[in-house]
FITI-96985 format. One record per atom (N, C-alpha, C): x, y, z. Coordinates in steps of 0.02 Angstrom, whole numbers, plus 32768, in hexadecimal, padded with zeros to 4 digits. Atoms other than C-alpha are relative to their C-alpha. Layout:
! residues N
XYZ;...
This chain:
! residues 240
7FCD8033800C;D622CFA4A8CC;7FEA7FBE801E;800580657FE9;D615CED7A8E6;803080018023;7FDE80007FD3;D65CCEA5A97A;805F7FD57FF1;7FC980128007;D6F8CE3BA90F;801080357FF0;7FE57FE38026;D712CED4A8AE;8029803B803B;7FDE7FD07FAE;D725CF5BA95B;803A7FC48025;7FDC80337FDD;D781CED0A9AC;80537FFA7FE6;7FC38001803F;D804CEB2A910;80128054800E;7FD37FC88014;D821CF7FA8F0;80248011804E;7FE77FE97FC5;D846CF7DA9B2;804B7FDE800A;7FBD80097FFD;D8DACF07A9AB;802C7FFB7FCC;7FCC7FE28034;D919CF3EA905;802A804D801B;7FD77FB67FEC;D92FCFF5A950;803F7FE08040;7FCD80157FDD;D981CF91A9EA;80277FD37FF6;7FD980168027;D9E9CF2FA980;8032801F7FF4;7FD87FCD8020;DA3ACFB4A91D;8017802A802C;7FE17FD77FC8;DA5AD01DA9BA;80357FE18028;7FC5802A7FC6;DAABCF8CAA1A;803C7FFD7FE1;7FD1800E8030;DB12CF4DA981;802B803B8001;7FD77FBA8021;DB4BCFFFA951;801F80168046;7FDE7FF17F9B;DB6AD021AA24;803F7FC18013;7FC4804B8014;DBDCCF6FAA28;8025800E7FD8;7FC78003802B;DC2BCF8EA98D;803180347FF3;7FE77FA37FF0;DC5CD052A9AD;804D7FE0802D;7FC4800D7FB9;DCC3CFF6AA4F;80297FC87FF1;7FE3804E801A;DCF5CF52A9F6;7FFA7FE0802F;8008804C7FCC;DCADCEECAA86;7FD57FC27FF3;801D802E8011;DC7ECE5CAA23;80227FB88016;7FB280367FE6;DD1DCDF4AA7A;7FB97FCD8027;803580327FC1;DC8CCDA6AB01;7FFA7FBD7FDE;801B8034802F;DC38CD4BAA81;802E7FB77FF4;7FD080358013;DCDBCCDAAA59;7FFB7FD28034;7FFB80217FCA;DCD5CC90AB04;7FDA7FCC8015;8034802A8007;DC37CC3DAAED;7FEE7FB47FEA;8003802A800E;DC05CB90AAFB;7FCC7FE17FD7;804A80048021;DB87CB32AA94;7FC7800B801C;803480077FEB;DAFDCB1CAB0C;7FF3804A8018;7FFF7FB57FEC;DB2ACBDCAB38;7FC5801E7FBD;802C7FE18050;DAE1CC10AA73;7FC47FE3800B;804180267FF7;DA51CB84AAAE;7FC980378019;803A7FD77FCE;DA08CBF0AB3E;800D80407FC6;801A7FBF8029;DA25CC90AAD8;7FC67FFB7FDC;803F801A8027;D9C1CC44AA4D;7FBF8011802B;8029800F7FD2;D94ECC10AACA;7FE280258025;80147FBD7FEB;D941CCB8AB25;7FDF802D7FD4;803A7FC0804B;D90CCD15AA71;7FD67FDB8010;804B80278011;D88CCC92AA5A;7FC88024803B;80327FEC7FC9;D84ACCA4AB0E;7FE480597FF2;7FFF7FA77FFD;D860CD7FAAFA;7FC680067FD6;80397FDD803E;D7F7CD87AA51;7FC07FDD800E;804B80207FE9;D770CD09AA99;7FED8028801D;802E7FD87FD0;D750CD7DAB20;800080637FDC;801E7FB3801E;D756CE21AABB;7FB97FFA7FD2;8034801E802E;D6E2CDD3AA3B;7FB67FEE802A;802480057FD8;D680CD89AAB4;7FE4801B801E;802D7FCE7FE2;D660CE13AB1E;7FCD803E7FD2;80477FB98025;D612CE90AA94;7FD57FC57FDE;803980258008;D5BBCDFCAA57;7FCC7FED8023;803580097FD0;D55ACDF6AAF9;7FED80498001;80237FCC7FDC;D546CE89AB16;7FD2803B7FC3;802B7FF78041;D4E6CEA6AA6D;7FAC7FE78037;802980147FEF;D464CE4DAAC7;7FD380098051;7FF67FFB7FB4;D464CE8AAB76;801780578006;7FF77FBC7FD6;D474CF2EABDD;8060800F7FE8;7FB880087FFE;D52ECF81ABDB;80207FEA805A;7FEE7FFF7FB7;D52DCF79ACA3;7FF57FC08019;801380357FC8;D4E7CEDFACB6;803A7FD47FCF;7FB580298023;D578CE8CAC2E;803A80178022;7FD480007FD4;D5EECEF5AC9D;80147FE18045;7FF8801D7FDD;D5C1CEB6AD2D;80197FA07FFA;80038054801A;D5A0CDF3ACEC;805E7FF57FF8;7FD2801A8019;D652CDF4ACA6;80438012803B;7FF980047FB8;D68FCE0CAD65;801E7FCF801B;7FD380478001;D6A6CD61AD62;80407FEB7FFB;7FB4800A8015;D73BCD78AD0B;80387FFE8044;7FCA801A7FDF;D7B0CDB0AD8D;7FEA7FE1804F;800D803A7FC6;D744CD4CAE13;80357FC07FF1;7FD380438007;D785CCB7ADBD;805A800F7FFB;7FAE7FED8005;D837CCFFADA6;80218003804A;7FEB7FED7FBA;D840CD23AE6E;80027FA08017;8010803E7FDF;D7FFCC69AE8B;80437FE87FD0;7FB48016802E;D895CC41ADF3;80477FF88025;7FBA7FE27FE6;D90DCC9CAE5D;800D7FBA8043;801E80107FB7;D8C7CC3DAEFD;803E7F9F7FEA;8013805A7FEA;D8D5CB73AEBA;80427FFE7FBF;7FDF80088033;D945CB9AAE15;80658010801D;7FC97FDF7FFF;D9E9CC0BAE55;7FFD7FF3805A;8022801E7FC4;D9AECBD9AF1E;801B80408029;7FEF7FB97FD0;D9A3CC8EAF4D;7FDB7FEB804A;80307FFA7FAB;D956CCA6B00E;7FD180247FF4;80447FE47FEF;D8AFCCE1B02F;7FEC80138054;800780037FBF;D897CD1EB0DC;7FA77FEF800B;8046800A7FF1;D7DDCCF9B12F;7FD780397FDC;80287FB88011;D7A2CDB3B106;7FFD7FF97FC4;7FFD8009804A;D7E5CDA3B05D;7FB57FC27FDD;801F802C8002;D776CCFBB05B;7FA880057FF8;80427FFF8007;D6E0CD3AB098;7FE7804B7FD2;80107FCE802B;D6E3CDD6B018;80057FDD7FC0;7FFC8028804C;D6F9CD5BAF85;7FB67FED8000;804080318003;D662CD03AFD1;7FB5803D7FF9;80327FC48002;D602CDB1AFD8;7FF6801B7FC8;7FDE7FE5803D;D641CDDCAF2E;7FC67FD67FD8;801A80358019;D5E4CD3FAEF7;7FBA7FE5800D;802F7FEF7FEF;D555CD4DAF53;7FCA803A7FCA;80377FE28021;D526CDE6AF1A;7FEB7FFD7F99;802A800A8035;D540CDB9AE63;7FD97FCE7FDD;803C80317FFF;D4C8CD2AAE63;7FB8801F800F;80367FD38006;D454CDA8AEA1;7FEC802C7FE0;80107FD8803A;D46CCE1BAE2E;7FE17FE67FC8;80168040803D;D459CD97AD9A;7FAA7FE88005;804D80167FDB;D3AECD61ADEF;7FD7803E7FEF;80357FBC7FF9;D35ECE16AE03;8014800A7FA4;7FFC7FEF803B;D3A4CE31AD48;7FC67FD37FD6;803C803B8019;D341CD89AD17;7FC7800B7FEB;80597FDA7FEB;D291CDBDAD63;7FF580297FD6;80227FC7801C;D29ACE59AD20;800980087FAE;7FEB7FF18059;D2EBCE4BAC4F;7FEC7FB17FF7;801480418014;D2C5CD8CAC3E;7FB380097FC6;804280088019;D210CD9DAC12;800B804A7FCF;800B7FD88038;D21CCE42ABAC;80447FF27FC3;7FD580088032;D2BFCE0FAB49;80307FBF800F;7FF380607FFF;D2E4CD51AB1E;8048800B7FF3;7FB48019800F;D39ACD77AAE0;8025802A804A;7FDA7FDD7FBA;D3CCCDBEABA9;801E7FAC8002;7FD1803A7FE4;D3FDCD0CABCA;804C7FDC7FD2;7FDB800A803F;D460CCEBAB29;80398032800C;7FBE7FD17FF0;D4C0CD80AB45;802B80008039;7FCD80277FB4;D4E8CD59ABFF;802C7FBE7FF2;7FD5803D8004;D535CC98ABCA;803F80377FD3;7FD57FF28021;D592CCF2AB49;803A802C802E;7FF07FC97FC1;D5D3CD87ABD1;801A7FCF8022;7FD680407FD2;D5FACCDDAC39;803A7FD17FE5;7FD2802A8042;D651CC86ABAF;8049802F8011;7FCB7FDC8009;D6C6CD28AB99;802580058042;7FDB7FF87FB8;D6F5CD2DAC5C;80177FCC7FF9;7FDB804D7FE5;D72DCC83AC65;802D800F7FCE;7FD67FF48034;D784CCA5ABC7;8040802E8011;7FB27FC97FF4;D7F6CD49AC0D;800E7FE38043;7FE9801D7FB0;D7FDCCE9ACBE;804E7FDB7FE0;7FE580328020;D851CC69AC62;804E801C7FC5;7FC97FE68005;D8C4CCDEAC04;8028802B8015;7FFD7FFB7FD8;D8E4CD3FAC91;803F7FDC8016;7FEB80257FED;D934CCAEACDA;804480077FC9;7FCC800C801F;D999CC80AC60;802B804E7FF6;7FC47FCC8005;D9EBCD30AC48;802B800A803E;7FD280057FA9;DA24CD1DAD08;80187FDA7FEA;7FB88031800E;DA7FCC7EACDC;802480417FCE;7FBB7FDB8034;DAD5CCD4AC36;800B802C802A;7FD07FDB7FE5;DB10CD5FAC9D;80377FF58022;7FA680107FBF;DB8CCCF0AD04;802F80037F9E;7FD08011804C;DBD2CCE3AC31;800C80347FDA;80137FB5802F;DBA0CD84ABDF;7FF3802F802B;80267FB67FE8;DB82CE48AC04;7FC27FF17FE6;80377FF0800B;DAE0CE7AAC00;7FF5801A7FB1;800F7FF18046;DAE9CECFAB59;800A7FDA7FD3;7FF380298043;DB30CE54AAF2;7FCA7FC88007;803E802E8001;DAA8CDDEAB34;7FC780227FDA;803C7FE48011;DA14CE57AB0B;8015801C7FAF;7FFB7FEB8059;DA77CE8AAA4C;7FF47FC57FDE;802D804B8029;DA6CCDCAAA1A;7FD680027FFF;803D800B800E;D9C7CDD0AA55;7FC5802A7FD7;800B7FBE801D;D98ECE6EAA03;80057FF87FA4;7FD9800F804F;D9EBCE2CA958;7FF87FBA7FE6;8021804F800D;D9A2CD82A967;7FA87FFC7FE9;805E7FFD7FEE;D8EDCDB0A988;7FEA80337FB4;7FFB7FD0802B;D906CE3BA8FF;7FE47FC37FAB;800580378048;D91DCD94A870;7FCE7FE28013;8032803D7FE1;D8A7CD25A8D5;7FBE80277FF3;802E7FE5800B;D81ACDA2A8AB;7FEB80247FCF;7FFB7FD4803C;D853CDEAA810;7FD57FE87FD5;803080038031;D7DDCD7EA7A6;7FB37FF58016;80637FF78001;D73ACD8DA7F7;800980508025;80227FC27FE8;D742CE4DA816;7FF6801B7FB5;802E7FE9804F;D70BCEDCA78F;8011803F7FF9;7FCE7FAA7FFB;D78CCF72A794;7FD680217FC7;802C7FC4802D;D723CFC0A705;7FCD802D802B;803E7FD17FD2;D695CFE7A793;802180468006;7FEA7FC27FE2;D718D063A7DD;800780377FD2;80067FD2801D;D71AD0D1A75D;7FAF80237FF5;80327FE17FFF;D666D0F5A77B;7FEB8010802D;7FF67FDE7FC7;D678D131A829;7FF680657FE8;80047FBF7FFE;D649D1E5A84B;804780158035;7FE17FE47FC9;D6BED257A8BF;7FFB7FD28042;8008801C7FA5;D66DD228A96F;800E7FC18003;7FE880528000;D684D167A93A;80407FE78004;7FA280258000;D73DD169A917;802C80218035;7FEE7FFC7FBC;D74ED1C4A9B0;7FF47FC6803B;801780337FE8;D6F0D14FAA07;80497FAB7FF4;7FE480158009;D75ED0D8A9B1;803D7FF18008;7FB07FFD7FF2;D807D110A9CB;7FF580048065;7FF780127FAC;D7D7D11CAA9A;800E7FC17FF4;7FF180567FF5;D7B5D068AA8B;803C7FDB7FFD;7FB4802B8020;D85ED035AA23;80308013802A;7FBD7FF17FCF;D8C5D0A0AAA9;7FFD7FEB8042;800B80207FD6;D866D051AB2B;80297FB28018;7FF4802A8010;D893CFB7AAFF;80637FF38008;7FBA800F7FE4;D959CFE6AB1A;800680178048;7FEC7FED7FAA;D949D050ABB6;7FEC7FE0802B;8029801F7FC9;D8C9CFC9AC1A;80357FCB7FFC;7FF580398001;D91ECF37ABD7;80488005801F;7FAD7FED7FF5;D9D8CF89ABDC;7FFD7FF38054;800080017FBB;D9A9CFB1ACAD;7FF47FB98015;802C80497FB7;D94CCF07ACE0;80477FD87FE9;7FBD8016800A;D9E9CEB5AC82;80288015803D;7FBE7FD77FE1;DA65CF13ACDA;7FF27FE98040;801480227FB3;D9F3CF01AD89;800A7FB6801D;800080417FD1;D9FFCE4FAD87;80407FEF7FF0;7FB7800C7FF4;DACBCE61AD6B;80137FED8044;7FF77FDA7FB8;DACACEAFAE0B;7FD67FF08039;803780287FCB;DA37CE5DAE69;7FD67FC87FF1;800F80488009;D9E2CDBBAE96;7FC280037FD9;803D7FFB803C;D94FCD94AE1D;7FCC800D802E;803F7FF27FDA;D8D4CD8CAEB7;7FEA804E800B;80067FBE7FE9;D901CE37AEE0;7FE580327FCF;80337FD6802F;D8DFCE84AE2D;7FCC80077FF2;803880077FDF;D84ECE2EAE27;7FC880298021;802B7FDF7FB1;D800CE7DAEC1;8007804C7FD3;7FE67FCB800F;D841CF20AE72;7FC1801B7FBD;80337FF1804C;D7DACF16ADC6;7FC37FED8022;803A80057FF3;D736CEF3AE25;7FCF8045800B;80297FB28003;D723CFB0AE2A;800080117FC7;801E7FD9805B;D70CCFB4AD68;7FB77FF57FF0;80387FF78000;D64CCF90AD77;7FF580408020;80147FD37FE7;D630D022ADDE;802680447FC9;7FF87FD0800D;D68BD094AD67;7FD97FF37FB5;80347FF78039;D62CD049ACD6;7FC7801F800A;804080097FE8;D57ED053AD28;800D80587FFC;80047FC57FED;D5BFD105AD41;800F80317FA8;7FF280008060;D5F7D121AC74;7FAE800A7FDB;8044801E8018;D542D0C5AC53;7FE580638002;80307FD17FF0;D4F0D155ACAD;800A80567FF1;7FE67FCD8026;D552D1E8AC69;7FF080087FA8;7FEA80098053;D556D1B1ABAC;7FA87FF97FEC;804B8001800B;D48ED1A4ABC4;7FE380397FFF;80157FC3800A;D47DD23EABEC;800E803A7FC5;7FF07FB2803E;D4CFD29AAB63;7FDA7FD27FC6;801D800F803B;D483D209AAEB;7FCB7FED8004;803E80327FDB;D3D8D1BDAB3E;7FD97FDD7FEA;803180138026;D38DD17CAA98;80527FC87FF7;7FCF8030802D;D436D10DAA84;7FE97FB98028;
């Protein structure tokens, strides 16, 4: 699959689940309450969401999966520093100097990646800007879903966006591919699309209930469970 086309069948399935979950309860009342510049940032939040879904399998076409997991790290770096200068959470010293360690080491990482894939494969750097592109991109909508929550639940924020991103991608994807999926693919497939409500549904929900710095800090242990995915999914496939 092309990375609009996986991208699109992911927030059509979370579309139709939200919609049909909302409309089961008739809690579409929220919505009325809404001011213009409220529908702005929504807007504004799809846009940012599908840049960085798009974005990220577009890098990582070009690049390692561990080293696009790590790279895109950034993300809730910048979301903690968001929290820091945007919403004027506190940072204690410790906190301070683990941001600065955080940041350290992935400059070093980036470096040793350089040396060693630079010279045997010219599109490693291409795929890293892009991988950098998409973090700034979910930092950035991130943010903004902490504001809408002082206005909106979490779900009705993430069903607009789900049902926005769904039209916003509907004419450059290629729903015919999916019918040429084998078994293991549309498994593969359907993890992804339910992924996509249970990760997004929680980090939503998390930053109801806590400060953005703090989630943040929280999702920095999703490289280590990729890196740990990587090395599992190699072994049962090692020619993939």
């Amino acid at each position: 699959l092309d990375p609009i086309t996986l991208t699109w069948f992911r927030f059509v399935f979370a579309a139709v689940f939200m919609t049909v979950w909302l409309g089961a309860r008739r809690q579409f009342a929220p919505y009325r309450g809404l001011q213009a510049r409220h529908w702005r940032w929504l807007l504004l939040a799809t846009v940012l969401l599908v840049g960085n879904y798009v974005g990220y399998l577009l890098g990582v076409q070009y690049t390692s999966p561990g080293n696009a997991q790590l790279l895109i790290q950034l993300a809730p770096l910048l979301m903690a520093l968001g929290g820091v200068f945007v919403f004027k959470e506190h940072f204690t010293r410790g906190q301070w100097f683990g941001l600065f360690i955080i940041s350290i080491g992935m400059v070093l990482f980036f470096r040793d990646q350089m040396i060693s894939e630079v010279a045997n494969n010219a599109s490693y750097l291409l795929g890293s800007g892009i991988i950098i592109l998409a973090a700034f991109s979910w930092a950035a909508y991130a943010l903004l879903q902490k504001q809408l929550l002082m206005k909106l639940p979490s779900q009705h924020i993430l069903s607009f966006i789900y049902l926005v991103a769904t039209l916003l991608l509907w004419p450059f994807a290629k729903p015919s591919v999916l019918f040429e999926l084998d078994g293991l693919h549309w498994m593969m497939l359907m993890f992804c699309a339910i992924n996509t409500l249970v990760a997004y549904g929680a980090f939503a929900e998390a930053l109801a209930h806590w400060q953005a710095s703090r989630v943040s800090a929280v999702l920095a242990s999703t490289p280590l469970l990729c890196l740990a995915a990587v090395f599992f999914v190699h072994g049962l496939w090692p020619q993939a």
